[in-house]
C-alpha positions in Angstrom: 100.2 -52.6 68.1 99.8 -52.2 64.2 100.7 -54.7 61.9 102.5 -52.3 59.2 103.0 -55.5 56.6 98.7 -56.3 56.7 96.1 -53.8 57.5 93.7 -54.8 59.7 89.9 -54.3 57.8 87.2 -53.1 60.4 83.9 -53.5 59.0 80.9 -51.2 60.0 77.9 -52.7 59.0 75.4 -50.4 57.4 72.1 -49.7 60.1 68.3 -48.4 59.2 67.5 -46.8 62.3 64.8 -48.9 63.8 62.4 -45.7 64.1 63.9 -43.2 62.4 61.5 -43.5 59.1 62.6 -42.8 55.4 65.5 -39.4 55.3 64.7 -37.5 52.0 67.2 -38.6 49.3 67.2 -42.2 50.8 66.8 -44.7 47.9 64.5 -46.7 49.8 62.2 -44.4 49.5 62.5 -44.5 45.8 62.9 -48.1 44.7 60.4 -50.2 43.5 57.0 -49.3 43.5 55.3 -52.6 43.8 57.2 -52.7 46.8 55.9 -49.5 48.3 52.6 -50.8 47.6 53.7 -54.2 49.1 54.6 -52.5 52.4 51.3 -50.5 52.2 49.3 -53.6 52.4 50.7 -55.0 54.9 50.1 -52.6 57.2 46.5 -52.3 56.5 46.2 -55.8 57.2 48.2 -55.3 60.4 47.2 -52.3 61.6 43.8 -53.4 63.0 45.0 -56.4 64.7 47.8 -54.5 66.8 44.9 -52.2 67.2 42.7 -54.9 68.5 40.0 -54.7 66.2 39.2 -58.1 66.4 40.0 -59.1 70.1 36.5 -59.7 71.3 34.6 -60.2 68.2 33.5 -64.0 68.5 31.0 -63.3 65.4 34.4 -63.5 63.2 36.1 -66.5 64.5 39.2 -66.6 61.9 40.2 -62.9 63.1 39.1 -63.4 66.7 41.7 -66.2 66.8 44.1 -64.4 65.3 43.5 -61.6 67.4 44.2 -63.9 70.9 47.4 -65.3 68.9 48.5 -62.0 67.7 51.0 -61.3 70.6 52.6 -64.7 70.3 52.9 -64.7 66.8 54.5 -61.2 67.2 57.4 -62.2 69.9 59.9 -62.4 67.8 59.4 -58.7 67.0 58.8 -57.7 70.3 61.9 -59.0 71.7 63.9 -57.3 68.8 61.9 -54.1 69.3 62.9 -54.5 73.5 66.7 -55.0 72.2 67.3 -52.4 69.8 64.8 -49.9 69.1 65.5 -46.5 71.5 62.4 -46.0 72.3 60.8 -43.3 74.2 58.5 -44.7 77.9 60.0 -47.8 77.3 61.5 -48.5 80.9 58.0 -47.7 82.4 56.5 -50.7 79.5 59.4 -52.4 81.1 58.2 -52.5 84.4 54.4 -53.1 83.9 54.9 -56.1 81.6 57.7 -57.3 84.7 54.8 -56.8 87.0 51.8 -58.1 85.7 53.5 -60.5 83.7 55.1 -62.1 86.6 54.0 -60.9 90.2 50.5 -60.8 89.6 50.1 -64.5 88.2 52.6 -65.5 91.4 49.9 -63.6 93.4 47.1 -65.1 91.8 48.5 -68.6 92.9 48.8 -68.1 96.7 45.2 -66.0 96.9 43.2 -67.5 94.5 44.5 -71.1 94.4 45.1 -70.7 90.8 47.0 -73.3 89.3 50.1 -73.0 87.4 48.6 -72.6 84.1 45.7 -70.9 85.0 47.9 -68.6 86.3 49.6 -68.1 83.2 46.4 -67.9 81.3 45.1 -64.6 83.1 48.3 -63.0 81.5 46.8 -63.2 78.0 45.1 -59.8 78.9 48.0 -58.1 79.3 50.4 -59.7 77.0 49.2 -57.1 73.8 50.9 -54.1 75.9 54.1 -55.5 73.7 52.5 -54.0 71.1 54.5 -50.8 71.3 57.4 -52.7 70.3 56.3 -55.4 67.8 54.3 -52.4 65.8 57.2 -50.1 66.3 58.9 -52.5 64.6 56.4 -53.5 61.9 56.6 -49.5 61.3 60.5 -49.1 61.1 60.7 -52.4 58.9 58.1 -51.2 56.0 59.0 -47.9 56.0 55.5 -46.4 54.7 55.8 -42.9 54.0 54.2 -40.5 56.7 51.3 -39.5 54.6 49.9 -42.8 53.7 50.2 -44.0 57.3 47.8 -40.8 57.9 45.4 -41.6 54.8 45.5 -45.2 56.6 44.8 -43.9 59.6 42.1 -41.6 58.7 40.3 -44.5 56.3 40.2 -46.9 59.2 38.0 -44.2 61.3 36.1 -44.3 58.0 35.5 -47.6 57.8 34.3 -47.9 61.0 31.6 -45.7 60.9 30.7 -46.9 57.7 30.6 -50.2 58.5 28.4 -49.7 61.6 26.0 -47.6 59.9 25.5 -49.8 57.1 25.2 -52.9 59.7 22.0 -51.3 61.3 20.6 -49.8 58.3 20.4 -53.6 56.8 21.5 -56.9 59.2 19.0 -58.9 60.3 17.5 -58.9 63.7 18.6 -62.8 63.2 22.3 -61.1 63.9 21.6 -59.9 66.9 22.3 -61.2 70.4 20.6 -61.4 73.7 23.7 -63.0 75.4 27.0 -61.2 75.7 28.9 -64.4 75.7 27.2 -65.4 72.1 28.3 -62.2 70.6 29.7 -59.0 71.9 29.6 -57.1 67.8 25.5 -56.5 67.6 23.3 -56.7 70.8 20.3 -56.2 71.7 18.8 -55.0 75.4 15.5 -54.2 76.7 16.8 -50.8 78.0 19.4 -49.6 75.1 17.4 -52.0 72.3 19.6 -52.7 69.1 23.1 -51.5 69.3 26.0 -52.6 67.9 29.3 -52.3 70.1 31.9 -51.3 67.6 35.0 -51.3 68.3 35.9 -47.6 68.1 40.1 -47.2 68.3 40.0 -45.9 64.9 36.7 -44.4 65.1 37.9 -42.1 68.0 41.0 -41.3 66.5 39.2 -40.1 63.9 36.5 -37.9 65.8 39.9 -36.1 67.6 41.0 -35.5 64.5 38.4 -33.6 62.9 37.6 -31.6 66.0 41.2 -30.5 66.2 41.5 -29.9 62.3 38.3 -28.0 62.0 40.6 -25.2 64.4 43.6 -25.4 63.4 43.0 -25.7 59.9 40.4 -23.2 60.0 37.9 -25.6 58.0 34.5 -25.3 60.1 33.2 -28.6 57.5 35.4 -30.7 59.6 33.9 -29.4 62.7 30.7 -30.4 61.5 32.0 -34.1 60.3 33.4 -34.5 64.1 29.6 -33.6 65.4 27.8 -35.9 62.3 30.4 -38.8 64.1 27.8 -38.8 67.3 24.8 -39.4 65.4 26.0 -43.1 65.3 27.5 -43.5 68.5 24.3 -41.9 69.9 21.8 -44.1 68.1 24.0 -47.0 67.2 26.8 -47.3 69.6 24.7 -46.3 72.9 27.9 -46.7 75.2 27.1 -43.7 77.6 30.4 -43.0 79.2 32.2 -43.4 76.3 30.4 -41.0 74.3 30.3 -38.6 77.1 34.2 -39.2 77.5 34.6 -38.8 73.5 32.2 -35.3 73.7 34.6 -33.8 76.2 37.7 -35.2 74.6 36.8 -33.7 71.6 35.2 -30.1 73.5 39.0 -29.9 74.9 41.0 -30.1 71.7 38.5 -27.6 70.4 39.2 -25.2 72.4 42.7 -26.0 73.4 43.4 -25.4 69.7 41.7 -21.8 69.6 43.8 -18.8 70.1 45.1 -17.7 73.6 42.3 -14.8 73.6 39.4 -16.9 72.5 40.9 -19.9 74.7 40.7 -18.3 77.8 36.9 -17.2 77.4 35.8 -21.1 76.0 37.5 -22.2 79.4 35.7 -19.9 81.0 32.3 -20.5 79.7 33.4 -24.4 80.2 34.0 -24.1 84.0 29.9 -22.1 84.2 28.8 -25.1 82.1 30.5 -27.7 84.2 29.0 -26.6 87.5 26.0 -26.1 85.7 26.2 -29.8 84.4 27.0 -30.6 88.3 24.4 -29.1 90.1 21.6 -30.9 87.3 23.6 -34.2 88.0 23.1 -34.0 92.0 19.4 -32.7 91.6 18.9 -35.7 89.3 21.0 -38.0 92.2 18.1 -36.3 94.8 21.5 -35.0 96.6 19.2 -31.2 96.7 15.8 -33.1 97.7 13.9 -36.0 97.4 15.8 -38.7 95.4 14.2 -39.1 92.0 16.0 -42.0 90.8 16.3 -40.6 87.4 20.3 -41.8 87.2 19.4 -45.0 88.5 16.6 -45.7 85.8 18.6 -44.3 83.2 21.7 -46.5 84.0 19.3 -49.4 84.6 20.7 -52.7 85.1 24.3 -52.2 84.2 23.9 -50.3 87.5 23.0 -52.6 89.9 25.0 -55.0 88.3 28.9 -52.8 89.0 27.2 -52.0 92.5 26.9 -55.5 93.1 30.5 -56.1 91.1 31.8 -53.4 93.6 31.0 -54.7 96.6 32.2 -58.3 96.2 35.4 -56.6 95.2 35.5 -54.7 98.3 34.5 -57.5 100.8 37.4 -60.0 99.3 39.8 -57.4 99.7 38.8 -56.9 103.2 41.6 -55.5 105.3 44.4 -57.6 104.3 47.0 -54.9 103.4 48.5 -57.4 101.1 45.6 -57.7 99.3 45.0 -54.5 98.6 48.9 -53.7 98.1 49.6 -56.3 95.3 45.7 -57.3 94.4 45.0 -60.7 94.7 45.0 -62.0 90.5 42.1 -62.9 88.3 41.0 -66.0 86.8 39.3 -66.9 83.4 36.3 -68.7 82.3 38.3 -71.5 81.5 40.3 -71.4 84.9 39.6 -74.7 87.4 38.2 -72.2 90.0 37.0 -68.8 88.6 35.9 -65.9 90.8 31.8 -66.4 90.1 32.8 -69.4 91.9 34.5 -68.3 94.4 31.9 -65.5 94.7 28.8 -67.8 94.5 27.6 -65.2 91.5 27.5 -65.2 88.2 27.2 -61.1 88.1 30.9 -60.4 88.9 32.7 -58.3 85.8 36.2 -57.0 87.1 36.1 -55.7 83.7 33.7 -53.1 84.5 35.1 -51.6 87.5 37.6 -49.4 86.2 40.4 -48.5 88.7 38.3 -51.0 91.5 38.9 -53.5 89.3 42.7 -52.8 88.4 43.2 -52.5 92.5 41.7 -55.9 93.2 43.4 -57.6 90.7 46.9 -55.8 90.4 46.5 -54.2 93.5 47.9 -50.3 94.5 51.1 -50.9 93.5 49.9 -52.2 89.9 47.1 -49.5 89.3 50.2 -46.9 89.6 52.7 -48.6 87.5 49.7 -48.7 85.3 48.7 -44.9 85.8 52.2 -43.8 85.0 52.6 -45.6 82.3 49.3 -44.5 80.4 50.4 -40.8 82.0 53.9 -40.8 80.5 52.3 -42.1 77.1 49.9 -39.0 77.4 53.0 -36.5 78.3 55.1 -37.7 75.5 52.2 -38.0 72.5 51.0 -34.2 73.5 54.6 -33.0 73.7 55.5 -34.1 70.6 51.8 -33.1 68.8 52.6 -29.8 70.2 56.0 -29.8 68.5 54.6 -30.9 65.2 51.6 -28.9 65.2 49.9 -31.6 63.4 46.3 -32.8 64.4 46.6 -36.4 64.0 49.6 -36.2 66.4 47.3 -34.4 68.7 44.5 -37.4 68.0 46.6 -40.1 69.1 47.0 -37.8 72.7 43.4 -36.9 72.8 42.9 -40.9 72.1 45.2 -41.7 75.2 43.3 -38.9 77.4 39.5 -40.9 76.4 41.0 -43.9 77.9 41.9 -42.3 80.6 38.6 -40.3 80.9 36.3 -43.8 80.5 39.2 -45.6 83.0 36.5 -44.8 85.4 34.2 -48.0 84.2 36.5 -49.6 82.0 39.8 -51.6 82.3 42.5 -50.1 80.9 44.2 -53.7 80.4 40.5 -54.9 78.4 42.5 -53.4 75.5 46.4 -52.3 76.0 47.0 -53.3 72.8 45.3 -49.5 71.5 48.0 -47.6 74.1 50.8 -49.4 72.5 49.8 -48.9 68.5 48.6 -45.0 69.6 52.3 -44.6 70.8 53.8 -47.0 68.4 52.4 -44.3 65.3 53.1 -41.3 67.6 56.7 -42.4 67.3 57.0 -43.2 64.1 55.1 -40.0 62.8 57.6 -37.7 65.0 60.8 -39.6 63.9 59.7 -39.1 60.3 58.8 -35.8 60.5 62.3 -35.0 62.0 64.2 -37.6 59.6 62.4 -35.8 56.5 63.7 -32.3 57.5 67.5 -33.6 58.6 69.8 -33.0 56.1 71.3 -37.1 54.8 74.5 -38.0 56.2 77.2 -38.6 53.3 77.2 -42.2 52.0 80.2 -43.7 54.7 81.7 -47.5 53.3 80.9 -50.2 54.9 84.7 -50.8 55.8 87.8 -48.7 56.2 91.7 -49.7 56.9 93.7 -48.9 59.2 97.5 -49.1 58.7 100.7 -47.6 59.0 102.4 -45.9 56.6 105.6 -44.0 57.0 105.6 -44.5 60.6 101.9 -42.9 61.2 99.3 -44.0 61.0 96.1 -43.6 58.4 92.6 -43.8 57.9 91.9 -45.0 54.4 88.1 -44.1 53.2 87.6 -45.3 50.2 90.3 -43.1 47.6 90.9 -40.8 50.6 93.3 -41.1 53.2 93.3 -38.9 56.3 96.4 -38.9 58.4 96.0 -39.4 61.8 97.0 -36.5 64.3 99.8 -37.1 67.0 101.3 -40.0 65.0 
């Protein structure tokens, strides 16, 4: 019952939504410009480390440990993010950070012999999938204007290939390694030579980007920028799969983007060129005659070294349903048994295995959690590019799509942390886009009354009051 002689003062506090970017007419988006600027920064400086720029680059130790630290130092967020953001996939994130973050290390224990800790420690992998929600909320808390989240986008790719270019053009041999585990940034190999191993989130994203624009925007320059971006990754980069991966990727959003007329006659012509592509793969694999070898050579030691990965992987799984049901874990190099030891060889990379790999240490159950998760993620970025009509909203999909395409050799868990920024902007770009053409709400006080007033009763905004029906 009302009190008629006090009113009783609800108070509504006032809410940014968490993703819903900067509404036109909102004076945040007009205040100070130092702090625009202020926000600005600190997404450039926080952008590559959700993005994982640093996360296996030993050469740079201050990053490199700020890299591994990154998803602790970003928990707080994370947790906040898991509480009150709405976000879209978000029960499927829910589930693979439930599993791998808590079965699989249980799993590791009673198969592997891990120890507590050790068991913990394989988790670190994993733990950067909470990326979606610590950047999502990195995102919704600066508040950067769409466009120069896209310049900052688009510079990073920049940058990248800049930096890579300029690295082999002038670096020292000195620089470069012979050892993987001295340095994983510049390599060299007596079958790929000098190489350096960038890492290519931003790079990618980029490539996408100009292959879509170049259609869509009817600008063939940019067509010509995306092909000029595989000079480097052909005679720099060297990473075969990926660039074949990044070649279709890019093909696809080509000529997805064309008209329907034109579309159906590339697909066409893509179908004769894939067979085509086929049949000069199998001669090559001696599957139409004698066996050349050619693949083998070509592939050289990285070859013999997955075949040999593979099969280890396969005899420890065995026939134990269990084992192949739930995996059996992983160790690390710092574990008190690791699985060279176990093995009895130093050659065994579950990180090069691709889905063999995700099966033997997360097991069926785990590879699909983990293949609907990165298939939602794909569904819900090309939905919404499609929407928008905007190429970098497509590039974020096409990105998601090369991860999927190069899944085949590598981990998708050697860098979650990319999935979870790629959707964490996709989100962010979309709820921006929609905030900017939503008409603002009227300005609401932060508190209203409620009281009586001639036996009804009233709701008292501000200077007006609005009786209430039925009193």
């Amino acid at each position: 019952m009302i009190n008629a002689s006090r009113p009783r003062r609800v108070y509504l506090p006032l809410r940014r939504t968490a993703v819903g970017g900067v509404r036109a007419g909102d004076p945040s988006a007009t205040g100070d410009p130092s702090h625009g600027l202020l926000g600005k920064l600190v997404l450039a400086g926080a952008l590559p480390m959700f993005a994982q720029v640093f996360h296996y680059l030993n050469e740079l130790p201050p990053t490199y440990f700020l890299s591994k630290g990154w998803p602790f130092l970003t928990m707080p967020l994370a947790f906040y993010g898991m509480a009150q953001l709405r976000l879209p996939v978000r029960g499927v994130f829910f589930l693979v950070l439930a599993y791998t973050l808590s079965f699989t290390p249980f799993v590791s224990i009673l198969q592997l012999g891990n120890a507590f800790l050790d068991a913990l420690t394989t988790t670190i992998k994993v733990w950067p999938i909470t990326y979606y929600f610590s950047a999502s909320v990195v995102l919704a808390l600066l508040a950067v204007p769409l466009q120069d989240v896209r310049k900052l986008v688009i510079a990073y790719g920049i940058t990248t290939f800049s930096v890579m270019v300029l690295l082999f053009l002038f670096a020292p041999v000195s620089w470069y390694s012979t050892k993987a585990g001295t340095g994983k940034l510049m390599l060299y190999e007596m079958e790929r030579g000098f190489r350096i191993y960038m890492p290519m989130f931003f790079g990618m994203i980029l490539i996408f980007f100009l292959a879509r624009s170049s259609v869509m925007r009817r600008k063939a320059i940019l067509g010509v920028f995306a092909l000029m971006c595989f000079l480097p990754l052909i005679f720099i980069y060297k990473q075969r799969i990926a660039i074949a991966a990044a070649f279709l990727v890019a093909a696809f959003g080509v000529v997805s983007s064309l008209p329907a007329q034109l579309r159906r006659v590339a697909y066409g012509l893509a179908l004769v060129a894939a067979v085509v592509g086929l049949v000069v793969l199998g001669q090559k694999a001696g599957l139409f005659g004698e066996d050349s070898g050619a693949i083998k050579e070509s592939l050289g030691g990285s070859l013999t070294v997955r075949q040999n990965s593979l099969a280890l992987a396969f005899g420890f799984l065995g026939e134990d349903p269990l084992r192949w049901a739930f995996g059996v874990g992983a160790t690390t190099r710092f574990s008190t048994v690791t699985l060279n030891d176990i093995f009895g060889n130093r050659q065994f990379f579950i990180s090069d295995l691709g889905w063999v790999g995700i099966i033997f240490e997360y097991g069926l159950v785990g590879a699909a959690l983990l293949a609907l998760l990165y298939g939602s993620c794909l569904v819900y970025l090309h939905r919404v590019a499609r929407a928008s009509g905007d190429p970098l909203s497509f590039a974020l999909a096409d990105f998601v799509l090369y991860v999927l395409l190069t899944s085949t050799v590598y981990s998708v868990v050697f860098t979650p942390g990319e999935l979870g920024v790629a959707m964490a902007l996709g989100v962010y770009m979309d709820r921006c886009r929609k905030a900017a053409t939503t008409p603002a709400p009227l300005a609401v006080p932060a508190s209203f009354d409620i009281r009586q007033s001639r036996g009804k009763s009233h709701v008292s905004l501000g200077r007006i009051t609005i009786p209430r029906r039925g009193g």
